[in-house]
Structures are given as structure tokens and as C-alpha cells.
TORKOL-4160 file (C-alpha; in steps of 0.2 Angstrom, whole numbers, padded with zeros to 4 digits, m for minus):
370
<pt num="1" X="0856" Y="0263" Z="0215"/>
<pt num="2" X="0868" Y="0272" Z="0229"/>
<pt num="3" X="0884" Y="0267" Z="0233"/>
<pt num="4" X="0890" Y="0274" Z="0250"/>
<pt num="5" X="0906" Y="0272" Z="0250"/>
<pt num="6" X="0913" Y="0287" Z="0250"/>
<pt num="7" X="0906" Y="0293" Z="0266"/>
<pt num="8" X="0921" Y="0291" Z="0279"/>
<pt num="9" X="0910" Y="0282" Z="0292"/>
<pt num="10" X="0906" Y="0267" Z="0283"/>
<pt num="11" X="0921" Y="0263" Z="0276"/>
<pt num="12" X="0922" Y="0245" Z="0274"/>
<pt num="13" X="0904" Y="0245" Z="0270"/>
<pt num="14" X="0895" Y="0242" Z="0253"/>
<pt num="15" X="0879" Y="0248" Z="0252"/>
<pt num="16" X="0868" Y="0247" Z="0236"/>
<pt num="17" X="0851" Y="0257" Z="0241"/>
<pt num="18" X="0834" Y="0257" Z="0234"/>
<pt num="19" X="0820" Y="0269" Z="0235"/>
<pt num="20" X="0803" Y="0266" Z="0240"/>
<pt num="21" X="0788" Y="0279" Z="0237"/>
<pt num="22" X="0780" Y="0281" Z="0254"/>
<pt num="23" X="0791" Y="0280" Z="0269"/>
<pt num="24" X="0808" Y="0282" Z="0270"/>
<pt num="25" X="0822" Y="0278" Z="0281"/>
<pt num="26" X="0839" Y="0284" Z="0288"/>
<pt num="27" X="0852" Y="0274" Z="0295"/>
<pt num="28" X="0866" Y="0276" Z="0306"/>
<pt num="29" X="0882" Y="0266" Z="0313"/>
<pt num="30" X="0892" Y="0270" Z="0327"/>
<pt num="31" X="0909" Y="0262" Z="0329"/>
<pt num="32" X="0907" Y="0261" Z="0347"/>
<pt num="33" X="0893" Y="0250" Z="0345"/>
<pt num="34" X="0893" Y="0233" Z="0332"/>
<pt num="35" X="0875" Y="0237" Z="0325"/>
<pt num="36" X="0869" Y="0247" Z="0310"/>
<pt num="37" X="0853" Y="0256" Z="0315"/>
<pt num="38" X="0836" Y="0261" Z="0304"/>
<pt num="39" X="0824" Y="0274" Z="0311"/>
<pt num="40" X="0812" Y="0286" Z="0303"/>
<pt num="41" X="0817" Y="0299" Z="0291"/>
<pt num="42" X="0810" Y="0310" Z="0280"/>
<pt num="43" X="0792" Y="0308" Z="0269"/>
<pt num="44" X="0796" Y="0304" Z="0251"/>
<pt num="45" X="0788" Y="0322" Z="0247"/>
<pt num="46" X="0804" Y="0331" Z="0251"/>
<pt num="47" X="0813" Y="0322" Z="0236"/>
<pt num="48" X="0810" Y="0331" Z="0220"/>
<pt num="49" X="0799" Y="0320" Z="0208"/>
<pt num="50" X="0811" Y="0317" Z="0192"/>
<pt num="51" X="0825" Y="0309" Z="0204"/>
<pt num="52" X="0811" Y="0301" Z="0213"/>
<pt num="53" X="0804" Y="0293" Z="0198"/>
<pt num="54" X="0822" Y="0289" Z="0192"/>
<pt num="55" X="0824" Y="0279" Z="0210"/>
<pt num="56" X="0809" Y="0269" Z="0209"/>
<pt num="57" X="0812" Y="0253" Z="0198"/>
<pt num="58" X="0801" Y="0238" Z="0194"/>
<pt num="59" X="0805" Y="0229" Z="0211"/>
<pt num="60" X="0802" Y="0241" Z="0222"/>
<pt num="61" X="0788" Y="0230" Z="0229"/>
<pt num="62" X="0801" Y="0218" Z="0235"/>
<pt num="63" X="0804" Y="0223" Z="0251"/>
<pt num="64" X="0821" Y="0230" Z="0257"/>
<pt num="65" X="0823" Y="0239" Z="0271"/>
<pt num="66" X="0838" Y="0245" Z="0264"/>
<pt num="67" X="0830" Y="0251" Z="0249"/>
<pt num="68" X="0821" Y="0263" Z="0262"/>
<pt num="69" X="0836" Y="0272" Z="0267"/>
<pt num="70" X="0841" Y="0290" Z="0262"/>
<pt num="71" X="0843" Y="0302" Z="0273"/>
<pt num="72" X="0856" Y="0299" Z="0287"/>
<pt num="73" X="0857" Y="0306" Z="0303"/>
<pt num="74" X="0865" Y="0304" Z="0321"/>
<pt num="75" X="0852" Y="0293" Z="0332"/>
<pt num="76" X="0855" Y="0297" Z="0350"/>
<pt num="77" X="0866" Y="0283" Z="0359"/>
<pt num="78" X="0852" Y="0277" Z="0369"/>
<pt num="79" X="0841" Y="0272" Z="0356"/>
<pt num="80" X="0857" Y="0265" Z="0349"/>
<pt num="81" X="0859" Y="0254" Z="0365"/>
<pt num="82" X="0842" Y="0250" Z="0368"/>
<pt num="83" X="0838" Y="0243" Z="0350"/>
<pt num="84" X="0856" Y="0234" Z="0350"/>
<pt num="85" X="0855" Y="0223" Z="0368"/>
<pt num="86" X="0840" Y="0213" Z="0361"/>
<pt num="87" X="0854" Y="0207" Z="0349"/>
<pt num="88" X="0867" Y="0198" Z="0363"/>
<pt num="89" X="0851" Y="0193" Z="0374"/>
<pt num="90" X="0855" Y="0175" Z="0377"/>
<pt num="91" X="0835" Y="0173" Z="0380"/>
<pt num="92" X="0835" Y="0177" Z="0360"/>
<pt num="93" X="0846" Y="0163" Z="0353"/>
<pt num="94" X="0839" Y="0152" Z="0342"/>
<pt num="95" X="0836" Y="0135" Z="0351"/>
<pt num="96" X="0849" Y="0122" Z="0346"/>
<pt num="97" X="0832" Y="0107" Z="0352"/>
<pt num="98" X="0816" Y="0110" Z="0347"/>
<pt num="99" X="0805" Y="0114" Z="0361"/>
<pt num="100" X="0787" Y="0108" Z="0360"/>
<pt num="101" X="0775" Y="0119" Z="0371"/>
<pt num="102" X="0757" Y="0124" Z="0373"/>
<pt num="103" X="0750" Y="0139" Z="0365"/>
<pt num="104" X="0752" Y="0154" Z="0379"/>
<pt num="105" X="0740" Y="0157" Z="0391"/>
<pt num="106" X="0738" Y="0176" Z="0395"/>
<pt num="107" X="0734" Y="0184" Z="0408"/>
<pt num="108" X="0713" Y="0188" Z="0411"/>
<pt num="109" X="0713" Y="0208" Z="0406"/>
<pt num="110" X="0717" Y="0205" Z="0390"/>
<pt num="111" X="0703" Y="0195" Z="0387"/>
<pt num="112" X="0691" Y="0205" Z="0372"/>
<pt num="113" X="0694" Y="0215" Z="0356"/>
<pt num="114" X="0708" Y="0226" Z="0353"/>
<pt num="115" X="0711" Y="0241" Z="0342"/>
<pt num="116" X="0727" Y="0242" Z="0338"/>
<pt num="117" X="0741" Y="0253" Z="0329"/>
<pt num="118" X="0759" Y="0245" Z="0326"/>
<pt num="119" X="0770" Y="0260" Z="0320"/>
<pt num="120" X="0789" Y="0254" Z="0313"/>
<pt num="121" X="0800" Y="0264" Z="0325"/>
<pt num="122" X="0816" Y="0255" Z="0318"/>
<pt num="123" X="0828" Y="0241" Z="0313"/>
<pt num="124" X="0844" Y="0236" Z="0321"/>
<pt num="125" X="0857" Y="0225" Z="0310"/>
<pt num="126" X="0872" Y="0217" Z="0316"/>
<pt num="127" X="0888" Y="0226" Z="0309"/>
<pt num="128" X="0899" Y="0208" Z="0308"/>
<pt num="129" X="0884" Y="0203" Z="0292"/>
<pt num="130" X="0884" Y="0215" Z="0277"/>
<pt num="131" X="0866" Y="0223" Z="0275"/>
<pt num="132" X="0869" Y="0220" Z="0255"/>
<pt num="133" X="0871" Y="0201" Z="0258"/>
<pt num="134" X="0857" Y="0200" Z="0268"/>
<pt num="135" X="0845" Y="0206" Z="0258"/>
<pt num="136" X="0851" Y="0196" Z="0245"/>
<pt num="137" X="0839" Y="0182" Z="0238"/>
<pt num="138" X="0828" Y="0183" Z="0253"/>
<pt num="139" X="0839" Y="0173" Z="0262"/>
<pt num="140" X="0833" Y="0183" Z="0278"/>
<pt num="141" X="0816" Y="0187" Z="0285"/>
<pt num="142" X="0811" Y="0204" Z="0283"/>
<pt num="143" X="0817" Y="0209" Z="0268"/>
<pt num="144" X="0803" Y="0202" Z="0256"/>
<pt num="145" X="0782" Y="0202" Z="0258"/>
<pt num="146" X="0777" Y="0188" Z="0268"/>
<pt num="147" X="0793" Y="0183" Z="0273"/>
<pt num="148" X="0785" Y="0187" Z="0292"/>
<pt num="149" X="0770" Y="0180" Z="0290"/>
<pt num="150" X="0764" Y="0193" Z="0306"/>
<pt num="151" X="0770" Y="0207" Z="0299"/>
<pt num="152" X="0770" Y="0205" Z="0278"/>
<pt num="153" X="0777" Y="0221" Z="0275"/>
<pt num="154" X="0790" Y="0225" Z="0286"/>
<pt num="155" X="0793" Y="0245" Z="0291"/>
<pt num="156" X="0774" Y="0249" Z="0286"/>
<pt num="157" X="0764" Y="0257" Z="0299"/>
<pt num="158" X="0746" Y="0250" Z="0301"/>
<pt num="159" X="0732" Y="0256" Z="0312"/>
<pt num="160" X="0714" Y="0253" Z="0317"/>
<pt num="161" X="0719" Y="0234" Z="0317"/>
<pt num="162" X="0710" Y="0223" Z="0326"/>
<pt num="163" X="0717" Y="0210" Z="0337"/>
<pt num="164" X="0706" Y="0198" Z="0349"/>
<pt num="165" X="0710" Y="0187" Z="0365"/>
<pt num="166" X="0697" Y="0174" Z="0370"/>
<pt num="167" X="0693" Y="0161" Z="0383"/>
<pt num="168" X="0694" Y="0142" Z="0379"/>
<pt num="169" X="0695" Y="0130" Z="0394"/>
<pt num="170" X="0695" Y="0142" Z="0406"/>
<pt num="171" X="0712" Y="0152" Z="0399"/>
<pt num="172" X="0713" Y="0168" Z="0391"/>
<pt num="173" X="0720" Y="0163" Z="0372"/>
<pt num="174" X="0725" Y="0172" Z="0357"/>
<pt num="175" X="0714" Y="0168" Z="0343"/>
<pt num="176" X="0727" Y="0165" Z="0329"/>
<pt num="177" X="0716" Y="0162" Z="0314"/>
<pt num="178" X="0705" Y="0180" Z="0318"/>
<pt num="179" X="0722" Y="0189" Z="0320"/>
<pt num="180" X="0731" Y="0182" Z="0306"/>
<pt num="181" X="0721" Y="0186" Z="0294"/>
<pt num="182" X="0719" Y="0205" Z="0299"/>
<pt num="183" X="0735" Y="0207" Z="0302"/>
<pt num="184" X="0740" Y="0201" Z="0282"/>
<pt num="185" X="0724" Y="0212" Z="0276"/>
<pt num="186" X="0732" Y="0226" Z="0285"/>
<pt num="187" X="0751" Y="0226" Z="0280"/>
<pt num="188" X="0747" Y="0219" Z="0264"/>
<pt num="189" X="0729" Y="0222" Z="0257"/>
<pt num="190" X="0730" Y="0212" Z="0240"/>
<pt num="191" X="0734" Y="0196" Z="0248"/>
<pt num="192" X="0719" Y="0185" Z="0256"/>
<pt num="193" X="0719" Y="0172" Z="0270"/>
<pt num="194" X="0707" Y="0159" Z="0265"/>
<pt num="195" X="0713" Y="0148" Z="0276"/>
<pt num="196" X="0720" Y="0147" Z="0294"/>
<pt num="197" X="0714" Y="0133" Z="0307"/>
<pt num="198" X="0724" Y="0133" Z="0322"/>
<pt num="199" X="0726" Y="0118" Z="0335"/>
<pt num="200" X="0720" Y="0127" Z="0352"/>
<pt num="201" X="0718" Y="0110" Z="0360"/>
<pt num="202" X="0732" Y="0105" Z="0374"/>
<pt num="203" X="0748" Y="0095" Z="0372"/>
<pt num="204" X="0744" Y="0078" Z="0375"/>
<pt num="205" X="0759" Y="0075" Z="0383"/>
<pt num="206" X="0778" Y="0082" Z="0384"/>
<pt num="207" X="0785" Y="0077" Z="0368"/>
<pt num="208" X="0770" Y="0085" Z="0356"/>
<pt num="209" X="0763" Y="0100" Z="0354"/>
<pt num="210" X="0749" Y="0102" Z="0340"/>
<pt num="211" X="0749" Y="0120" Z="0341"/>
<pt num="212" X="0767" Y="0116" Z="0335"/>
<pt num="213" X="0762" Y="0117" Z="0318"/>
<pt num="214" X="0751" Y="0131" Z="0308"/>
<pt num="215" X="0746" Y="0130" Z="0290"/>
<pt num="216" X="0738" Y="0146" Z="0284"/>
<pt num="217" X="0732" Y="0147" Z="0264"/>
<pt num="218" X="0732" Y="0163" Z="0254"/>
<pt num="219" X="0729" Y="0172" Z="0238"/>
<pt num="220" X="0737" Y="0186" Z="0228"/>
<pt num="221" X="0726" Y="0196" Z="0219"/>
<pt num="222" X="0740" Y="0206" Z="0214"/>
<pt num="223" X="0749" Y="0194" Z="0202"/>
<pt num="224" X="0735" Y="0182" Z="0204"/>
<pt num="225" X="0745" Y="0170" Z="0213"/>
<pt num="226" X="0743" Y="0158" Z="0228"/>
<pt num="227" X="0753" Y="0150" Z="0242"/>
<pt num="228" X="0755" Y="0145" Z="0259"/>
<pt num="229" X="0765" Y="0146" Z="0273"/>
<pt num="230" X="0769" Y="0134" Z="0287"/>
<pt num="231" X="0773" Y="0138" Z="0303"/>
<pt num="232" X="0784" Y="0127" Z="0313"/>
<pt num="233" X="0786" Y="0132" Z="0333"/>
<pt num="234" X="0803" Y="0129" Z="0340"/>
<pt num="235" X="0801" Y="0137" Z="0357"/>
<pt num="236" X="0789" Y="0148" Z="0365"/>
<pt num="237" X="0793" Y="0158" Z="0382"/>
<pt num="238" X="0783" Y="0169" Z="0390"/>
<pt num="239" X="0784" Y="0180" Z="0407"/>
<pt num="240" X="0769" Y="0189" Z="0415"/>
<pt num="241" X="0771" Y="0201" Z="0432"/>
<pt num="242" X="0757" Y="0213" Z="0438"/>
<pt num="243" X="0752" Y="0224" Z="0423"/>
<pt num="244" X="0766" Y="0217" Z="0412"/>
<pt num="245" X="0765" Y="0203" Z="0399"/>
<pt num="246" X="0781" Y="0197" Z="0387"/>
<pt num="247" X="0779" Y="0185" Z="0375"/>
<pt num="248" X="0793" Y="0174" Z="0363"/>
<pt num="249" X="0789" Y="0161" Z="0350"/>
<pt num="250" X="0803" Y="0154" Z="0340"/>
<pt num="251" X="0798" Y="0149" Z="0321"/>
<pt num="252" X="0803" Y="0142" Z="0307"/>
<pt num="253" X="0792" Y="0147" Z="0292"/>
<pt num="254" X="0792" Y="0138" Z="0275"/>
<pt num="255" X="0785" Y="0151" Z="0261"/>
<pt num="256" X="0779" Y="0142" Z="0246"/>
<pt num="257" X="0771" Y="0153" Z="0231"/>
<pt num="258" X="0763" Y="0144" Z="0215"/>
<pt num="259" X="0756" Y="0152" Z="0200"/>
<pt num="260" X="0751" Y="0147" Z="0182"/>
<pt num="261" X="0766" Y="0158" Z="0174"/>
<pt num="262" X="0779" Y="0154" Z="0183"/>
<pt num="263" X="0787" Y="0140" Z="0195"/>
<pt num="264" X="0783" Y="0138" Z="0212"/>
<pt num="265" X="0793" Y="0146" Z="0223"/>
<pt num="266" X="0799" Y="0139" Z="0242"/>
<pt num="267" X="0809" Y="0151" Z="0254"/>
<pt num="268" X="0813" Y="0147" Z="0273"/>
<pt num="269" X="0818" Y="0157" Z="0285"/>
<pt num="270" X="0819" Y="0158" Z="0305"/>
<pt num="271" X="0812" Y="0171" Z="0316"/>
<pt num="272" X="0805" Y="0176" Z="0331"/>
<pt num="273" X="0791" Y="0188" Z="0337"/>
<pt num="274" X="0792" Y="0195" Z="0355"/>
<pt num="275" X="0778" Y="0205" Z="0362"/>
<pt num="276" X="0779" Y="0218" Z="0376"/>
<pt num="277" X="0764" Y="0224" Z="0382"/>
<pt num="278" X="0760" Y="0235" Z="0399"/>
<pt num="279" X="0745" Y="0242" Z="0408"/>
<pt num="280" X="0752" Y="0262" Z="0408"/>
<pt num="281" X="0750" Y="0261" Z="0427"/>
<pt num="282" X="0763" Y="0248" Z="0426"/>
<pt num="283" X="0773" Y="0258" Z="0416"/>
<pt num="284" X="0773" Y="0273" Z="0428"/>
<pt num="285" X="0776" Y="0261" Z="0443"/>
<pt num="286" X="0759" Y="0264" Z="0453"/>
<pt num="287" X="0752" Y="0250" Z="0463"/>
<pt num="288" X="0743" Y="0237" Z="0454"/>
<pt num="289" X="0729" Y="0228" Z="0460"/>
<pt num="290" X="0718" Y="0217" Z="0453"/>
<pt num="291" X="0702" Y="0228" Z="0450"/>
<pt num="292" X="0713" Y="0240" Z="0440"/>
<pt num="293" X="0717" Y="0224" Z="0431"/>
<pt num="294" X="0702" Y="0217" Z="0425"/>
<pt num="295" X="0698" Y="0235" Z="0419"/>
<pt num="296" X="0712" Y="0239" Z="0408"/>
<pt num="297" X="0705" Y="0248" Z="0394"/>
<pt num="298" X="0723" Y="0252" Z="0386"/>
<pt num="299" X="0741" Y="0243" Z="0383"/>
<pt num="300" X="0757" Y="0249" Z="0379"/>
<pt num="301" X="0772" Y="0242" Z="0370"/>
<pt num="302" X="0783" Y="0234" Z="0360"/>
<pt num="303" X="0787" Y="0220" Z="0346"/>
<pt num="304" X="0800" Y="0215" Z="0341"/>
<pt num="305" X="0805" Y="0204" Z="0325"/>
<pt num="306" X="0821" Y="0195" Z="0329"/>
<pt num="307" X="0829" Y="0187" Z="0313"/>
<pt num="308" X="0843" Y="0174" Z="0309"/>
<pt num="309" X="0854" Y="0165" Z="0299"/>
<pt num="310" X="0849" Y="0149" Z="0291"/>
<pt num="311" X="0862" Y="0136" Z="0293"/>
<pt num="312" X="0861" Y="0134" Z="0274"/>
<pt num="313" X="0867" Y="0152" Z="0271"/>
<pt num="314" X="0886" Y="0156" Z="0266"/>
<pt num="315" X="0888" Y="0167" Z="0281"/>
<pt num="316" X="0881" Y="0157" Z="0294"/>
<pt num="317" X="0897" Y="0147" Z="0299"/>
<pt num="318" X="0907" Y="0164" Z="0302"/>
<pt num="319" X="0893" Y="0173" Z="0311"/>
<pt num="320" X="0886" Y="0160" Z="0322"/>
<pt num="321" X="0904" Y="0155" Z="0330"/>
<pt num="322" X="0898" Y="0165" Z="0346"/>
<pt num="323" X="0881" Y="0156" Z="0346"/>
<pt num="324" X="0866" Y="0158" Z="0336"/>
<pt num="325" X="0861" Y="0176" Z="0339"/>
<pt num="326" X="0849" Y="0185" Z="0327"/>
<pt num="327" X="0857" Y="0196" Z="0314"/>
<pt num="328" X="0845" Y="0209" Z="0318"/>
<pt num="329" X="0828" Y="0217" Z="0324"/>
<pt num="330" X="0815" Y="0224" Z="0316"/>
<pt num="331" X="0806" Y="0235" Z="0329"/>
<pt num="332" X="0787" Y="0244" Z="0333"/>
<pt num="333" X="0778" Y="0252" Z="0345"/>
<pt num="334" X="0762" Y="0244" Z="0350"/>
<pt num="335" X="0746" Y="0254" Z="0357"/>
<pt num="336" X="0730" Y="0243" Z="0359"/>
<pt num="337" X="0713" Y="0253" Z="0366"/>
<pt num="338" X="0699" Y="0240" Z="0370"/>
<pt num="339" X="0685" Y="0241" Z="0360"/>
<pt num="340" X="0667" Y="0241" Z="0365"/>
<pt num="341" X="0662" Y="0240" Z="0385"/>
<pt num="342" X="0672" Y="0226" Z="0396"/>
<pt num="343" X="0658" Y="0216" Z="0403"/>
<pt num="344" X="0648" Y="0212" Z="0383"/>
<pt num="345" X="0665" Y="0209" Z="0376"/>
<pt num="346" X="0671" Y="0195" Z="0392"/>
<pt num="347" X="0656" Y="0187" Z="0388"/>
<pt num="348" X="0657" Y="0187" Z="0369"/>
<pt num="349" X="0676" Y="0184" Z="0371"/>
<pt num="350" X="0669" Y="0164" Z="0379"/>
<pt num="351" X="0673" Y="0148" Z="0365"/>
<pt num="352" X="0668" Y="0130" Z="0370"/>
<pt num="353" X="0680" Y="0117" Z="0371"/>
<pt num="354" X="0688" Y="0112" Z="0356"/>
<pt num="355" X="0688" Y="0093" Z="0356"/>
<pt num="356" X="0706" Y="0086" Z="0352"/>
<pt num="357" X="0699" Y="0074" Z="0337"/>
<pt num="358" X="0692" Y="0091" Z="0329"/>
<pt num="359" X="0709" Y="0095" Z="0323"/>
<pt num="360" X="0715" Y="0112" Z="0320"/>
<pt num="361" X="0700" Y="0126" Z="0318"/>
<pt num="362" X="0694" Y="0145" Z="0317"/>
<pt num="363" X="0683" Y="0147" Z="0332"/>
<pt num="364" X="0669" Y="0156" Z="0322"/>
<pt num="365" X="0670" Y="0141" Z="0309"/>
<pt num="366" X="0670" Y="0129" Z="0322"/>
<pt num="367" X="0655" Y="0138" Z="0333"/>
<pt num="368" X="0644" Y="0136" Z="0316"/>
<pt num="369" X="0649" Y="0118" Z="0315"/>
<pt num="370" X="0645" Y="0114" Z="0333"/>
């Protein structure tokens, strides 16, 4: 453990810091600007192996972005900005009424298979919350496996991940189970989706939503464990212009983890997931039109993962006076390259209706059945 206190430029601030043994991280904090900042830093090469071996204790696989962090370096003041707004964007506040919606509907281009890399460009953190309390008792998403059930191990970098977009009734739809399941195999590879049937069918009416609610069923073969993890939709928005697509869905996720040794285990947390992905023409402000659409081969972007403070937490009260604003963002850059040739894949991309008695499915489960 590392305390910083000594350094002149986080006074006030009492940070205990763990090592992990891939990636590290540096963080920095600017007066002017009420965030603490995490980017990239160094490989865990440069640090000679004794101290290395020394920094690395039995729950290192807990993880803590905090316990990432070693080198510390000035960041630019635009990143600073950039990474920091998302935090005061009203658009981002928890919704005080939950909100029931249909799944979204995406625009036709991105209908097919895609491969994709999600690399961890940084994490932005309020500066009225002490890092070390929120990494305590995973009381915050983020800071532990599967506490994000999209991105189990946050600050690893993945790639070659697929990700696939479908038609059902006519509307291009994500196909949650299929993407769910690589992405936990990706982030974390000893844990293993078993079970993930999603509600595609259409809200019967304004008040409910069945797409609401996800369960998804899993396995640790590490610790021989299993669990599951219900996901509760507060509020989804969604904004789609020309080449552009942005995407936010407010959860609550309850993580509950059994096994024969222990107790079982029950952690909630609130989060958000907000996608922003763009043709590159788009990006470079070139016309648009709709042929140059429908034969996007390649996206660009960014996801964030927006987290909060349960009303249960000791700090909630103080920091939510202003509203509930997340506490901090967890941040990647997003590349997606179609795979395989546009025409096969818009026809192999087309599901049947799913009949509303059929309950939650996984299309390929469901194709077989029907």
C-alpha cells in the first residue's frame, strides 16, 4: 500500500493504492477542474520484479481502479474537460421515476456482425467523493468483476469481440443475449453465461416494458462459483442523426453470487452505459446520404460507464444535494469493422417475430424451438 500524501497537489486527499500485474494507470487532479482523472501509464514491466511481487497481494483480482495507479503525469486540460462534462450533463442524472421503454431501435447500417475492439482510454471521478471510499465494499460499480455486467473487468482492453445487430419486426435490434455473453467471455474468461433470454417483444402499452427486466445466469470456474445478475431498466434514451448513433440506458443491477463454501453474496449498484458510435464520414463532416449508409463497413466511437451513488451509501446525502449526478466515468474507445460481405450478413441478420406469450428468448434458442 501507497499513501500519497505527501505530494503537495493532493493534499487533502488519502489515497491507499494497489498494484495490478498487467496494465497500469496514472492519475491526475487539477484544482481548476473538480474531477480526478485516470489514463494509461506505463506497462508493469518497467517496475522491477522484487517491488512488483511485494505490490501484488491475494486480492489483486478484486478490481480497483485505484489499485492500477502509479505513475502520475500532467493530462492535457482538454482531455481533462472532455472526460469531466459528461459528469454535470443533466441528460446523465439518475431518473428520480422509473421510466418504462422499448428496447432501442437502431438505425438500418448497423444491422450485421461486428468486430470489435473496446480499449480503456480512462476514468474520471468526482473530487467532492474520496476515491478510497468509493472503492470501498463495492459499494460503487466498477470497482469489482461483474459489478458492470457489460464490462466485467473494468480498465481491461479487449478485441476481436464480436458484437451483432438483427432485424425482428422490421427494426434493426441489438441482440442482447449473443452480446452479453461474448462480452463477459472477453473481459473475464473464467466466468460463463449459461443463461441470458431477453424480452425483444414490444411494450404492451405505456406503463410496462418487458424488456424492463433481464436475468442472465452464470458460472465461475475460477472459484467454482455461480450467480446471477438482474438487470432493472430505469430509463433508456437514445439520439440518431445522419452517420451518428448515441445510446443511454439507465440500470440498476442486483449481483447475487452463491457457493458451497461460503454465503451467498448480494451487491446493487446503479449505472449507466452510453454508446457513441459514428460512420468516419460523419466524423469528418462529408455529406451523408443514404447509399453511403447502408454500406458502412466501419464505426467509431465511445462508451461510457457513468456510475452513482446508491441512496443507501454514507455519502449519498452530501453528494447528491445538487442532484443525482454520477460520481464518475469509466471511459473506451470503441472501433467496430463489419465482418463478412453486407448483403449475406442483412439476410442472415433476419429473426422471426417473437410472439409476446414466448416470454424472454435467445434468438438462436428460439429459431431451433420454432
Amino acid at each position: 500500500l501507497l499513501s500519497l500524501q505527501s505530494s503537495s497537489i493532493y493534499a487533502g486527499y488519502d489515497f491507499r493504492l494497489r498494484y495490478s500485474s498487467n496494465l497500469l494507470r496514472r492519475q491526475t487532479y487539477s484544482k481548476s477542474d473538480p474531477t480526478i482523472t485516470v489514463t494509461h501509464s506505463s506497462q508493469s514491466d518497467d517496475i522491477p520484479k522484487s517491488r512488483k511481487q511485494n505490490l501484488l497481494d491475494g486480492s489483486h483480482k478484486q478490481l480497483v481502479l485505484l489499485s492500477k495507479l502509479i505513475n502520475f503525469y500532467a493530462l492535457s486540460s482538454s482531455l481533462v474537460r472532455a472526460d469531466s462534462s459528461i459528469l454535470s450533463d443533466s441528460n446523465m442524472k439518475v431518473p428520480s421515476v422509473n421510466l418504462p421503454s422499448d428496447d432501442f431501435w437502431y438505425p438500418p447500417f448497423m444491422i450485421g456482425r461486428w468486430n470489435t475492439s473496446l480499449i480503456f482510454d480512462g476514468a474520471t471521478f468526482s473530487n467532492e467523493v474520496q476515491l478510497q471510499k468509493l472503492s470501498e465494499n463495492n459499494s460503487v460499480p466498477g470497482f469489482s468483476d461483474l459489478s458492470v455486467a457489460f464490462i466485467s473487468s473494468m480498465g481491461k482492453d479487449v478485441q476481436n469481440l464480436t458484437l451483432r445487430y438483427v432485424q425482428i419486426d422490421s427494426h434493426t435490434r441489438e441482440d442482447h443475449p449473443f452480446n452479453i455473453r461474448q462480452l463477459i467471455k472477453a473481459f473475464t474468461p473464467n466466468i460463463e453465461v449459461t443463461s441470458a433470454p431477453y424480452s425483444f417483444q414490444k411494450a404492451p402499452d405505456w406503463f410496462h416494458s418487458e424488456a424492463n427486466r433481464w436475468k442472465i445466469q452464470y458460472i465461475d470456474r475460477a472459484d467454482h462459483s455461480e450467480g446471477t445478475i438482474d438487470l432493472y431498466t430505469r430509463k433508456r434514451l437514445i439520439n440518431v442523426f445522419a452517420g451518428n448513433v448515441e445510446t443511454t440506458e439507465f440500470f440498476t443491477q442486483t449481483l447475487t453470487k452463491s457457493s458451497n463454501t461460503s454465503q451467498p453474496t448480494r451487491t446493487i449498484g446503479d449505472y449507466a452505459i452510453n454508446w457513441k458510435l459514428s460512420t468516419p464520414a460523419s466524423l469528418k463532416d462529408e455529406f451523408v446520404n443514404v447509399e453511403d449508409l447502408r454500406k458502412t463497413d466501419r464505426l467509431v466511437g465511445r462508451l461510457n460507464i457513468l456510475v452513482y451513488l446508491r441512496p443507501s451509501h454514507p455519502l449519498y446525502v452530501s453528494y447528491s444535494r445538487k442532484g443525482p449526478q454520477p460520481v464518475g466515468v469509466f471511459s473506451y474507445n470503441v472501433s467496430m469493422q463489419r465482418i463478412g460481405d453486407l448483403l449475406s450478413e442483412t439476410n442472415n441478420s433476419v429473426y422471426p417475430f417473437v410472439y409476446r406469450f414466448d416470454g424472454p428468448v435467445e434468438l438462436d434458442k428460439y429459431l431451433v424451438i420454432r
